[in-house]
C-alpha positions in Angstrom: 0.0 0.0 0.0 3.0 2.3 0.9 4.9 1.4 -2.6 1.4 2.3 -4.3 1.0 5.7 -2.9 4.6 6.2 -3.4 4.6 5.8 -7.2 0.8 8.0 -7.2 3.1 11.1 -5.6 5.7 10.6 -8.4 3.4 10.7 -10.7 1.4 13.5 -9.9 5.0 15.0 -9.6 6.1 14.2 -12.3 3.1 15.5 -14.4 2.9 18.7 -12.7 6.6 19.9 -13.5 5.8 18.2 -17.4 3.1 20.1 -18.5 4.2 23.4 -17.6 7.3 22.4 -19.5 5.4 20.8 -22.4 2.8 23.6 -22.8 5.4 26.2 -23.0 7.3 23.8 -26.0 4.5 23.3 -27.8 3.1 26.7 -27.7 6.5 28.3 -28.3 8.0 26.1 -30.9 6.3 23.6 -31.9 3.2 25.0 -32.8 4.6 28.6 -34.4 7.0 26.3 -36.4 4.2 24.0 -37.8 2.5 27.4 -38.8 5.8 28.4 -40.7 5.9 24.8 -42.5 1.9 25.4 -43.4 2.6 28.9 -44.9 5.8 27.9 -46.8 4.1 25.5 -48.8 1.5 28.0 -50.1 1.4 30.8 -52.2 -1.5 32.8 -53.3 -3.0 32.6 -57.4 -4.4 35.6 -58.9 -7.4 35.6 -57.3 -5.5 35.5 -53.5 -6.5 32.0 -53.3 -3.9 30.4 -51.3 -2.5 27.0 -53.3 0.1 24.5 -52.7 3.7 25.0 -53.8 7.3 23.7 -54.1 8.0 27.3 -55.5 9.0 29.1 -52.5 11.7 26.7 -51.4 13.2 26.3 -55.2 13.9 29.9 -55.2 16.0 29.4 -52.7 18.0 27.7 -55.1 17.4 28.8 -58.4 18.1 32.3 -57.1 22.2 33.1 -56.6 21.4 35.9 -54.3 19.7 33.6 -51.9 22.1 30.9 -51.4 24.9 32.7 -51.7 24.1 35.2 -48.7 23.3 32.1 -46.9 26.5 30.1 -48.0 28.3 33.9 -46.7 26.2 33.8 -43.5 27.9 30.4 -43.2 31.0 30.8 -43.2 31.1 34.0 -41.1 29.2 32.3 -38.6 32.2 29.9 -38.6 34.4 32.6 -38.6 32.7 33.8 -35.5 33.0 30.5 -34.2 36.6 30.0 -34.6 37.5 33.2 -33.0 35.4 32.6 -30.2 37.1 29.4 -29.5 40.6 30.8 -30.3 39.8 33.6 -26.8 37.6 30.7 -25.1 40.1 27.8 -24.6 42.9 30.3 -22.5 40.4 32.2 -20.5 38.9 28.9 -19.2 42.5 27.7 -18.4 43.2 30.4 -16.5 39.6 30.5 -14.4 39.6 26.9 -14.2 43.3 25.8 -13.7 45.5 28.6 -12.7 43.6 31.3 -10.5 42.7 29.9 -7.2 39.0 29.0 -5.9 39.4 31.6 -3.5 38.5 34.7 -7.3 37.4 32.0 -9.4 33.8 33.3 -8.2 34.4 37.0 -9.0 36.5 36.7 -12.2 33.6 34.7 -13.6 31.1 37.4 -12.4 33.6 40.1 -13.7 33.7 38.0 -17.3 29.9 37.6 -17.1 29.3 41.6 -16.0 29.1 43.2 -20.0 26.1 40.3 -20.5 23.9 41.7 -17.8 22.8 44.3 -20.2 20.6 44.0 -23.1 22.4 42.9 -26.7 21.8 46.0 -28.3 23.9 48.4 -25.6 26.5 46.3 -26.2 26.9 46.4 -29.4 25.9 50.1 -29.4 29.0 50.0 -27.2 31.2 49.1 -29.9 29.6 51.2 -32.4 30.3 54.0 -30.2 33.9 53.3 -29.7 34.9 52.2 -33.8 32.9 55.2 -35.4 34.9 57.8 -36.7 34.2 60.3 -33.7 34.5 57.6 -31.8 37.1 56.4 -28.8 39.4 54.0 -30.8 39.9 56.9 -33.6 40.2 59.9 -31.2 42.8 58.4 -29.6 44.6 57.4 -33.1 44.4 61.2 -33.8 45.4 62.8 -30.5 48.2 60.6 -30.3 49.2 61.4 -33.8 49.0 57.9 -35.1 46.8 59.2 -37.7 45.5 62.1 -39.1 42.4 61.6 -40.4 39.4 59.4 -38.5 38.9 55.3 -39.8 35.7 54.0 -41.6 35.7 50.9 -38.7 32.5 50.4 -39.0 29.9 48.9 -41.6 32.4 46.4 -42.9 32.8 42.9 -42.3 35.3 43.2 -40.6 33.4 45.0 -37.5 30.6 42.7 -37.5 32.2 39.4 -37.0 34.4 41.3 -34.1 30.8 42.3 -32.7 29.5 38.7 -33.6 32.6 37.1 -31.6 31.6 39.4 -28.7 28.2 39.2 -28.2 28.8 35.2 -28.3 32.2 34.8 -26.8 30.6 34.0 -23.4 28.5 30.9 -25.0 32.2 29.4 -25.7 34.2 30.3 -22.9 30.8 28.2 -19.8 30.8 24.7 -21.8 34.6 24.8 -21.9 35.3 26.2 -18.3 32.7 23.3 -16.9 34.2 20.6 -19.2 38.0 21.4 -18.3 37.4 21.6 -14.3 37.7 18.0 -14.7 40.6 17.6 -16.2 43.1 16.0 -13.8 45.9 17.9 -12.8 48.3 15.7 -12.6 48.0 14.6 -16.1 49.6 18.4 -17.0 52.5 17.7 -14.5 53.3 14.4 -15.6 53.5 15.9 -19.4 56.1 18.6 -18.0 58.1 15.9 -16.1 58.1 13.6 -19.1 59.1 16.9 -20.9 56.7 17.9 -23.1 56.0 21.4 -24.2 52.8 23.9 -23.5 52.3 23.4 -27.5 52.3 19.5 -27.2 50.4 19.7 -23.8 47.6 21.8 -24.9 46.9 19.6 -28.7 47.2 16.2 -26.9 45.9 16.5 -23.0 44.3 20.1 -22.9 41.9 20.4 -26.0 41.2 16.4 -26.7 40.0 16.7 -22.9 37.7 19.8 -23.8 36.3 18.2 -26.9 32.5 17.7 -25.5 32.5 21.6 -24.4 34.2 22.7 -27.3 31.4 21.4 -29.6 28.6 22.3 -27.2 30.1 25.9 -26.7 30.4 25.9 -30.7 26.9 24.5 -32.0 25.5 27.5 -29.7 27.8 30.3 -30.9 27.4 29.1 -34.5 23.6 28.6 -33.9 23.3 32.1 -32.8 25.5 33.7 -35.4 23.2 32.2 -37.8 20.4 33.6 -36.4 21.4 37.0 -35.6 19.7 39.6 -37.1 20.1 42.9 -35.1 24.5 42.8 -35.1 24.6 42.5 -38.7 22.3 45.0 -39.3 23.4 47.9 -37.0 27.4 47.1 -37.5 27.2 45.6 -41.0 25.5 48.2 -42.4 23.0 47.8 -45.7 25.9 45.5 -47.7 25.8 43.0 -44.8 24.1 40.7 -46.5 23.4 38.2 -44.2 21.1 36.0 -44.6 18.3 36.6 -41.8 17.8 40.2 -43.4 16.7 38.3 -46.2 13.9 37.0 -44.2 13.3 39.9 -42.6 12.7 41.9 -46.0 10.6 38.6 -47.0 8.3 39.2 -44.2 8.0 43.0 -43.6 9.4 44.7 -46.4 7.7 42.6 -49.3 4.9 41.3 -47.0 5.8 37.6 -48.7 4.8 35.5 -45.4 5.3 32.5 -47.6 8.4 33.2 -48.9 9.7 34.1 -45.7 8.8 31.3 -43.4 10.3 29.0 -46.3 13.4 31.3 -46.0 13.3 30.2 -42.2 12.9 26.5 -42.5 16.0 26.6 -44.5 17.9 28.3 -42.4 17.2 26.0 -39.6 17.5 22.7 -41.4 20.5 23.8 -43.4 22.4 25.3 -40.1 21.1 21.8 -38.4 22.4 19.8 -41.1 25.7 21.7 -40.5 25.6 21.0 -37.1 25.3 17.2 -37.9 28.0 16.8 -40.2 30.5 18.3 -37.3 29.0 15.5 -35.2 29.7 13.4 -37.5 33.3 14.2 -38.5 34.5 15.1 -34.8 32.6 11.6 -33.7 30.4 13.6 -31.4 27.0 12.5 -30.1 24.3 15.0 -29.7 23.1 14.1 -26.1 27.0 13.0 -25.1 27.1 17.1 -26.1 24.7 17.8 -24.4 25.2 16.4 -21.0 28.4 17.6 -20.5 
């Protein structure tokens, strides 16, 4: 009689932190995602009759303009990724292995600070300092480095240093929380045995960090994808990423269709990406995932 009752409370536990939890999926993502499958299918006749279609998702393709901003949101996202990683991997060294536990606590609230604040200060923040009245080239001219003011922004150049910002943090948690494991002795018995930071770093260090490094990358590259307000504030109108094409889709052409096909790409295309990284670094998803 106990064990029965027992296994009623779970249950009614159970079901009363799921449905919260499955309401909020379904009415958040699964159900607004159907509705962008429905309407890319469908386009409208002459009459505004609304009709089935392959048409929307083939001008994806026979249109160069559309895959090739998508191909260059690619491989700046990657871009952004690498950097990311490049910063990531010695900042969680140095939090994780060589400050004691004693700051560990406040430099990670000191690293975490700048994403207190809402996206868009921050990278008003950097607009601020790269323009040409800005910090960066009023110190160039004071100083006498230069003599007339830099064009820093509205380049590529400034938005995937922006991009690497506004996600660096996404890179440098997974890592920090995968490489507090790693034993310290293996490090010391690689400098006994005589082998260099270099050599220390490619064969103890990063194969160690492996499952953070993909799970801080799927993120950062996930969210560069996706990122719509960076590109377009520090990019300027040649940007040409690929989520301003949805954008103009939906509000400046008012083609819903068009546009929620334009979406559906972007997520299974950046998924598939995501898979074939899997695949080559011989990752599992939920191995990712739980570390």
């Amino acid at each position: 009689m106990k064990n029965s009752s027992e296994k009623n409370k779970l249950k009614w536990h159970f079901w009363i932190f799921f449905i919260p939890v499955f309401l909020w999926i379904l009415l958040m993502f699964i159900l607004p995602h159907a509705d962008l499958v429905r309407l890319s299918f469908l386009t409208s006749d002459f009459v505004g009759k609304a009709v089935p279609t392959f048409q929307n998702y083939t001008n994806f393709f026979t249109e160069p303009i559309y895959w090739l901003t998508f191909v260059r949101t690619a491989v700046f996202s990657i871009v952004v990724t690498l950097i990311d990683l490049a910063i990531a991997l010695p900042v969680a060294f140095f939090i994780a292995k060589v400050i004691g536990v004693r700051y560990r606590g406040l430099i990670l609230i000191l690293t975490m600070l700048p994403f207190w604040v809402s996206g868009m200060i921050r990278v008003y923040g950097w607009i601020t300092m790269l323009r040409e009245s800005g910090v960066v080239n009023s110190f160039l001219i004071k100083t006498g480095i230069a003599d007339t003011p830099f064009q820093m922004i509205y380049n590529d150049a400034s938005m995937v240093l922006c991009l690497s910002y506004v996600t660096i943090l996404y890179m440098i948690i997974p890592i920090i929380g995968v490489m507090d494991s790693l034993d310290d002795s293996l490090i010391e018995a690689a400098y006994d045995l005589g082998a260099n930071k270099l050599l220390i770093w490619f064969k103890i260090i990063i194969p160690h960090c492996v499952p953070g490094i993909i799970s801080g990358s799927i993120v950062v590259f996930m969210y560069a994808m996706g990122s719509y307000l960076t590109p377009a504030l520090v990019g300027g109108k040649n940007s040409l990423w690929f989520t301003q094409q949805i954008y103009n889709q939906f509000i400046h052409y008012f083609n819903w269709n068009q546009g929620a096909a334009f979406g559906m790409l972007l997520l299974v295309l950046s998924s598939l990406i995501i898979i074939i990284t899997l695949k080559l670094s011989k990752q599992k998803l939920n191995e990712v995932v739980a570390k």
